[in-house]
C-alpha positions as CSV (number, residue, x, y, z in Angstrom):
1,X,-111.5,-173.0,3.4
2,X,-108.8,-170.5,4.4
3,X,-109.7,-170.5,8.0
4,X,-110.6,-174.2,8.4
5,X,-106.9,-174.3,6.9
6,X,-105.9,-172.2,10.0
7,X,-107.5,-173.9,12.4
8,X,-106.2,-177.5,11.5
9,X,-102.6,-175.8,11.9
10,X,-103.1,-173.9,14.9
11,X,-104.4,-177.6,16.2
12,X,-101.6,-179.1,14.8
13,X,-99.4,-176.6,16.3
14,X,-100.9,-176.9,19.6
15,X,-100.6,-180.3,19.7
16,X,-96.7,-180.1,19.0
17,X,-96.7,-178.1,22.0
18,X,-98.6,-180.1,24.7
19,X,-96.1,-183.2,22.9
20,X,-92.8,-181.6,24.0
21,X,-94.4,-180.4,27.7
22,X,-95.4,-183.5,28.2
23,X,-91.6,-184.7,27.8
24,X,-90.1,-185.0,31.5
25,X,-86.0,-184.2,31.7
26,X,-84.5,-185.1,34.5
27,X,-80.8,-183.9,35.5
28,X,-78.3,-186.1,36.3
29,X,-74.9,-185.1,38.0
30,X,-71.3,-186.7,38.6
31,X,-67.8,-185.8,39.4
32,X,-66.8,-188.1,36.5
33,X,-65.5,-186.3,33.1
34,X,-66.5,-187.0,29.7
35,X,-64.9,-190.1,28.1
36,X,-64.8,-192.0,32.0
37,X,-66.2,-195.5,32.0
38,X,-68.9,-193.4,34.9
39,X,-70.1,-190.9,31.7
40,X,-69.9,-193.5,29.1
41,X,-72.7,-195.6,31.6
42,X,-74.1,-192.6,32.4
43,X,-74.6,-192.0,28.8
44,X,-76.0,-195.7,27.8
45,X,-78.3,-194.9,30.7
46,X,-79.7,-191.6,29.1
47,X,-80.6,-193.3,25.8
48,X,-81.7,-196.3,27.1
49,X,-84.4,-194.5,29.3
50,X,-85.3,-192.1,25.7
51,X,-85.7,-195.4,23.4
52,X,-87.6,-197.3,26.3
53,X,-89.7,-194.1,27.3
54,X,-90.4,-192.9,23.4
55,X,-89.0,-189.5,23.8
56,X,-91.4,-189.0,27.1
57,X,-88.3,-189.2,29.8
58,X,-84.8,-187.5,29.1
59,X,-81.9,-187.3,31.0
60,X,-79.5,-184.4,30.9
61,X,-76.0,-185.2,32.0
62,X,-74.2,-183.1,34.0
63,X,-70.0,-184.4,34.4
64,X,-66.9,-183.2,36.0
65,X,-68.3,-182.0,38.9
66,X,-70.1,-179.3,37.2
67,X,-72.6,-179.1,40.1
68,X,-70.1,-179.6,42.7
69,X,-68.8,-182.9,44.5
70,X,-70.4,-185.8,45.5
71,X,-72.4,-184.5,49.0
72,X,-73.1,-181.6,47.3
73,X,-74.9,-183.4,44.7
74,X,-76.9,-185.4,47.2
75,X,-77.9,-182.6,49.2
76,X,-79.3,-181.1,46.2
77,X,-81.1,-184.3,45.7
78,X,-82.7,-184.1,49.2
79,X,-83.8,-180.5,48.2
80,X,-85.4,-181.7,45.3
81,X,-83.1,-179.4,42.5
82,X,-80.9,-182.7,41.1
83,X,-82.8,-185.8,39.9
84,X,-80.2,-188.5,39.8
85,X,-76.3,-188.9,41.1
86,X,-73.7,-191.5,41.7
87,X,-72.5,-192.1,45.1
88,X,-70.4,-195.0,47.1
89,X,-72.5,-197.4,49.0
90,X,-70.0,-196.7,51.2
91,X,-69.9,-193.4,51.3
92,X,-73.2,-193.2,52.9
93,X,-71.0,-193.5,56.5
94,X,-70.7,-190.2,56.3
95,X,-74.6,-189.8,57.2
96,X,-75.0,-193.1,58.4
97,X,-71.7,-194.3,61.0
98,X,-72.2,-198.1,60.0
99,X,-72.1,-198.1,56.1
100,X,-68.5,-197.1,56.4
101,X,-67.9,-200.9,57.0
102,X,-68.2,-201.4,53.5
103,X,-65.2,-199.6,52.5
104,X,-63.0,-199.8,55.3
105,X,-59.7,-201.2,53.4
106,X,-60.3,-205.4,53.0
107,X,-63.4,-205.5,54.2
108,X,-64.8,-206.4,50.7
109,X,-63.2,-209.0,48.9
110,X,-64.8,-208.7,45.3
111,X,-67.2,-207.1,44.1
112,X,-69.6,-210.0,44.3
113,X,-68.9,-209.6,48.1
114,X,-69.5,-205.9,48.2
115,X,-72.9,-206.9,46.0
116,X,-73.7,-209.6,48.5
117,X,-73.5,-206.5,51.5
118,X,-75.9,-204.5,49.1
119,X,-78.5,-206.5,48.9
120,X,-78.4,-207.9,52.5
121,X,-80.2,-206.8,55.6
122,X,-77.5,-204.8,56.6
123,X,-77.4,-202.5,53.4
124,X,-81.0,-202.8,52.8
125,X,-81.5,-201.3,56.1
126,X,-79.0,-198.9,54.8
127,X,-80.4,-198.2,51.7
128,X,-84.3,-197.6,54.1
129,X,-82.2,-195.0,56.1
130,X,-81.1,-193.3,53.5
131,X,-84.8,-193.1,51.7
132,X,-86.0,-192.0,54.9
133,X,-84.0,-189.5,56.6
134,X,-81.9,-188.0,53.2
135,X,-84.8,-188.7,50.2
136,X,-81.9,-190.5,48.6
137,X,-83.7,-194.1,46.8
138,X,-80.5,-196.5,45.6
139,X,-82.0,-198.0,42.5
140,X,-78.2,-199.7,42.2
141,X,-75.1,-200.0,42.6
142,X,-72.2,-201.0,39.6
143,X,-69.1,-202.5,40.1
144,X,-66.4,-199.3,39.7
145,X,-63.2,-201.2,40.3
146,X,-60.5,-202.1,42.5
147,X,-57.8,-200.0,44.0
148,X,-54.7,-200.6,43.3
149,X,-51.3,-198.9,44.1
150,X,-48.7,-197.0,41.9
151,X,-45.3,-195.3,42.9
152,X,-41.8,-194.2,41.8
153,X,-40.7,-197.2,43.6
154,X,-40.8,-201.0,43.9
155,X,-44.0,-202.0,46.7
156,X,-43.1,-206.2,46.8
157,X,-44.4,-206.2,50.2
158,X,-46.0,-203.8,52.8
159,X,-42.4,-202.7,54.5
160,X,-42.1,-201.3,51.2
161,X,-44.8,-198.7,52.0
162,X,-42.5,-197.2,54.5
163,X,-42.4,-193.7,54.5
164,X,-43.8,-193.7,51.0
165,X,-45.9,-190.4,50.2
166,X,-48.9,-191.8,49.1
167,X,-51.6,-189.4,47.8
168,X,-55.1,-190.7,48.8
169,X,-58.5,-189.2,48.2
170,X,-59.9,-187.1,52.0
171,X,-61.2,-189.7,52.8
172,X,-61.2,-191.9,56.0
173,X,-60.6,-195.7,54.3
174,X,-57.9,-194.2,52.3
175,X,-56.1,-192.4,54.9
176,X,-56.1,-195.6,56.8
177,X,-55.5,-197.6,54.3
178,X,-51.9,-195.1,53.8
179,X,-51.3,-194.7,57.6
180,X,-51.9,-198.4,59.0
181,X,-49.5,-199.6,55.3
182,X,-47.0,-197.5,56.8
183,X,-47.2,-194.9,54.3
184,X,-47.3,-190.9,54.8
185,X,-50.8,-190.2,53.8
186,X,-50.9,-186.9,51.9
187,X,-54.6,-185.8,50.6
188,X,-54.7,-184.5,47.4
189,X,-57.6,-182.9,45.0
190,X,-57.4,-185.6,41.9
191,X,-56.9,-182.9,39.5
192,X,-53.7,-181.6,40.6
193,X,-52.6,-185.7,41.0
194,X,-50.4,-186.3,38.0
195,X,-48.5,-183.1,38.2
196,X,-47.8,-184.1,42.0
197,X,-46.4,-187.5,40.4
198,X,-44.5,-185.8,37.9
199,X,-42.3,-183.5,40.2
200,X,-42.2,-186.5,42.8
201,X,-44.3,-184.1,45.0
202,X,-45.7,-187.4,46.0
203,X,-44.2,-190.6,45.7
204,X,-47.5,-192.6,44.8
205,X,-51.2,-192.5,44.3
206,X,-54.0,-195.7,44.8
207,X,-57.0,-195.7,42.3
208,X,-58.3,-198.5,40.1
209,X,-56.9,-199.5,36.7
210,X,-59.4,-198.0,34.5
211,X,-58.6,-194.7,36.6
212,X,-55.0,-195.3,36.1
213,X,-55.2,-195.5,32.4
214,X,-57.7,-192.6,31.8
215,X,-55.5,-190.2,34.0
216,X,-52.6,-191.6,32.3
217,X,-50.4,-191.6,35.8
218,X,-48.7,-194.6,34.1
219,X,-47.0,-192.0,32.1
220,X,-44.9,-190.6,35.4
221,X,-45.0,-193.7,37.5
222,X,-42.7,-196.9,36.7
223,X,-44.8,-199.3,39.4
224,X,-47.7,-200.6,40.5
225,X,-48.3,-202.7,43.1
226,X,-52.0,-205.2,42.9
227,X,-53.0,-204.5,46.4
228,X,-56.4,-204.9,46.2
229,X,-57.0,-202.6,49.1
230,X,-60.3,-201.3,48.6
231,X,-63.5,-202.4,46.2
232,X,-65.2,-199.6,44.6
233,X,-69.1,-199.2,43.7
234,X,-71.4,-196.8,42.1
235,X,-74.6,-196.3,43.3
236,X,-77.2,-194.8,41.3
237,X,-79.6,-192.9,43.4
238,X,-82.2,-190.7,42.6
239,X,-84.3,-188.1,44.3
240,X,-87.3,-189.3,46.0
241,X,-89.2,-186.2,45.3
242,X,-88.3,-186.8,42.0
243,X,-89.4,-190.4,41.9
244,X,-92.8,-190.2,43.2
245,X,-93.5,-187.8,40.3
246,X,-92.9,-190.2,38.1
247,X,-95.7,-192.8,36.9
248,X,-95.7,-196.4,37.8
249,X,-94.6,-197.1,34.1
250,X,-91.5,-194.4,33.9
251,X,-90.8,-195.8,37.5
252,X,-90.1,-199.4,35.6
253,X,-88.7,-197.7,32.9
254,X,-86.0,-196.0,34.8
255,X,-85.5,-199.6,37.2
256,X,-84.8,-201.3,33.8
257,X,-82.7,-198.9,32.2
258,X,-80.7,-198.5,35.4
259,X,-80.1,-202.8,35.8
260,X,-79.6,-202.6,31.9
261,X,-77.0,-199.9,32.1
262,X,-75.7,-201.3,35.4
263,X,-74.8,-204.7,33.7
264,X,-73.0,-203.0,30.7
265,X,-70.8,-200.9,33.0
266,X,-69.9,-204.1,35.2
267,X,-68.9,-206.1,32.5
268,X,-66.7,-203.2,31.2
269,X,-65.0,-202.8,34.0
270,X,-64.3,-206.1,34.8
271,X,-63.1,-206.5,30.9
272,X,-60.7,-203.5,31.7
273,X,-59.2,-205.2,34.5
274,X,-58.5,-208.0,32.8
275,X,-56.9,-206.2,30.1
276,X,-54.9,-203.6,32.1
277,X,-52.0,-205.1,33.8
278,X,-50.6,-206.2,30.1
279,X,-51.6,-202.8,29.0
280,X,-49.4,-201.1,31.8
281,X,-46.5,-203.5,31.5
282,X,-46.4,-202.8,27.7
283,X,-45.9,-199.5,28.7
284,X,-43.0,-200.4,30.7
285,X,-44.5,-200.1,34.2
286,X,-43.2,-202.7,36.9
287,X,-46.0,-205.0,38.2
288,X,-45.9,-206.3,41.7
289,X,-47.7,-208.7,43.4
290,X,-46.9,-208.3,47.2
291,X,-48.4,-210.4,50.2
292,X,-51.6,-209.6,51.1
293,X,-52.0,-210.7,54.7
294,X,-49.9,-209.0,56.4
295,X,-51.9,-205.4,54.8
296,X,-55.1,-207.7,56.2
297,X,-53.1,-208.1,59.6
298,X,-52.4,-204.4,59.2
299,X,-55.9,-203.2,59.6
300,X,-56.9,-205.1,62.4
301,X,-56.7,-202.0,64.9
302,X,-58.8,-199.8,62.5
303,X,-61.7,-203.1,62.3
304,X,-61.7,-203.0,66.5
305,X,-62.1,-198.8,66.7
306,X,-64.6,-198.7,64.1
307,X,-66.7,-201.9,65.7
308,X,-66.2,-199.8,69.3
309,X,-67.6,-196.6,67.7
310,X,-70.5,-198.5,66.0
311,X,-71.3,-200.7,69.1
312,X,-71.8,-203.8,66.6
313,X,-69.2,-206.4,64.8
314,X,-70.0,-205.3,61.7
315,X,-66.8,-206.1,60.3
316,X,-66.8,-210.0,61.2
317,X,-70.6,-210.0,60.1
318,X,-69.3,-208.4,56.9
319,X,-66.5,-211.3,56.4
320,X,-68.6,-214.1,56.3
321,X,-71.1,-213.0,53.8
């Protein structure tokens, strides 16, 4: 009886064991801390895929840039050591010249615009490029905002911008965005941002509201202008090595989680927004509401070199989606 005992547990025991190898963990990384609307979607997308799955797919999340910044994150995904990251669609202009259109400052309306441009034949063909040369598959992409502008000054129209320090992200829509404004475009890491406001080492900053709020640069800037420069996204894109392991079911099961998560994280956003501006002015902060069309008028020169470089107008296609 003893040893029949034994066997039953050593079974028992076994099969405990083949359960939690059978459980697949995938990593996902971001630049986004804990407590960002990004984690907090991140997150929802974690547990979603563990309730759907039954315990048999997990994702570990891996914020604030622990495994580096955004194109080091995808190149780990071409490599096959990262499973899933978030990304701008139009980041991707890095790799692939023409997907910079998206993001080139007033290009995108709204985010239904920018969405429209997603699922087009333009970012489809996008999105194929980026399967097939990088191993990067979009499942996604979520609405992450709109930038806005704050400074230690008044911005009620774009001669305000004028020399105006503006710190802006290394990027190439940003700098222009600064530059053709009439700014003095300084790049900045984010993290040493507020301190730069604080001793006025910078006069201003551009980021969404929810951005705004987190970082708290509301707390040692009095303005903030609605300029409505550039739309942010968030795509979620995971490893095609990593996807072809995965059975047609979990493949469904990550799809699902990722609209189900990308829905949630949309409508927060969006809620955020529409709550902000009272937020900031209870906090004393000046709102402006400059002119738009003359920052649209502004930008022209950037819309001609980048169609030149590109050898298409993708810029007027854009518009009239």
């Amino acid at each position: 009886m003893k040893a029949i005992n034994k066997l039953t547990l050593a079974m028992l025991a076994l099969g405990c064991a083949l359960s939690a190898q059978a459980a697949t963990t995938l990593k996902m990384g971001m630049q986004a801390s804990v407590g960002s609307v990004e984690y907090t979607s991140a997150k929802f997308l974690a547990d979603t895929v563990e309730e759907m799955s039954k315990g048999e797919l997990k994702i570990t999340l891996y914020p604030s840039a622990q495994l580096g910044d955004d194109r080091a994150m995808l190149q780990q995904l071409s490599l096959g050591d990262l499973d899933i990251t978030y990304a701008e669609f139009g980041r991707m202009g890095l790799w692939i010249p023409r997907a910079e259109a998206v993001t080139l400052p007033y290009v995108a309306k709204d985010y239904e615009h920018l969405r429209r441009m997603f699922d087009s034949e333009f970012g489809q063909g996008i999105r194929q490029e980026m399967l097939t040369k990088f191993q990067w598959r979009a499942l996604d992409t979520w609405y992450n905002g709109t930038r806005q502008t704050t400074s230690n000054r008044p911005l009620k129209s774009i001669s305000d911008f004028k020399g105006l320090k503006l710190r802006v992200p290394n990027a190439k829509p940003n700098l222009n965005y600064a530059k053709l404004s009439g700014a003095s475009p300084t790049p900045m890491a984010f993290s040493e941002v507020y301190l730069a406001l604080q001793t006025n080492a910078v006069d201003g900053q551009e980021n969404p509201l929810p951005t705004i709020k987190t970082m708290k640069f509301y707390e040692v800037q009095e303005n903030l202008a609605l300029t409505n420069h550039i739309v942010n996204d968030q795509m979620v894109i995971i490893s095609e090595n990593t996807w072809q392991k995965l059975s047609s079911d979990q493949q469904k099961i990550v799809s699902d989680a990722v609209a189900k998560a990308g829905e949630a994280h949309t409508a927060s956003v969006k809620k955020q927004e529409s709550e902000l501006v009272s937020f900031f002015e209870s906090k004393g902060v000046n709102v402006t509401y400059p002119e738009l069309s003359p920052f649209r008028e502004a930008m022209q020169p950037l819309y001609a070199e980048f169609e030149e470089k590109v050898g298409q107008p993708i810029v007027k296609q854009l518009a009239a989606m």
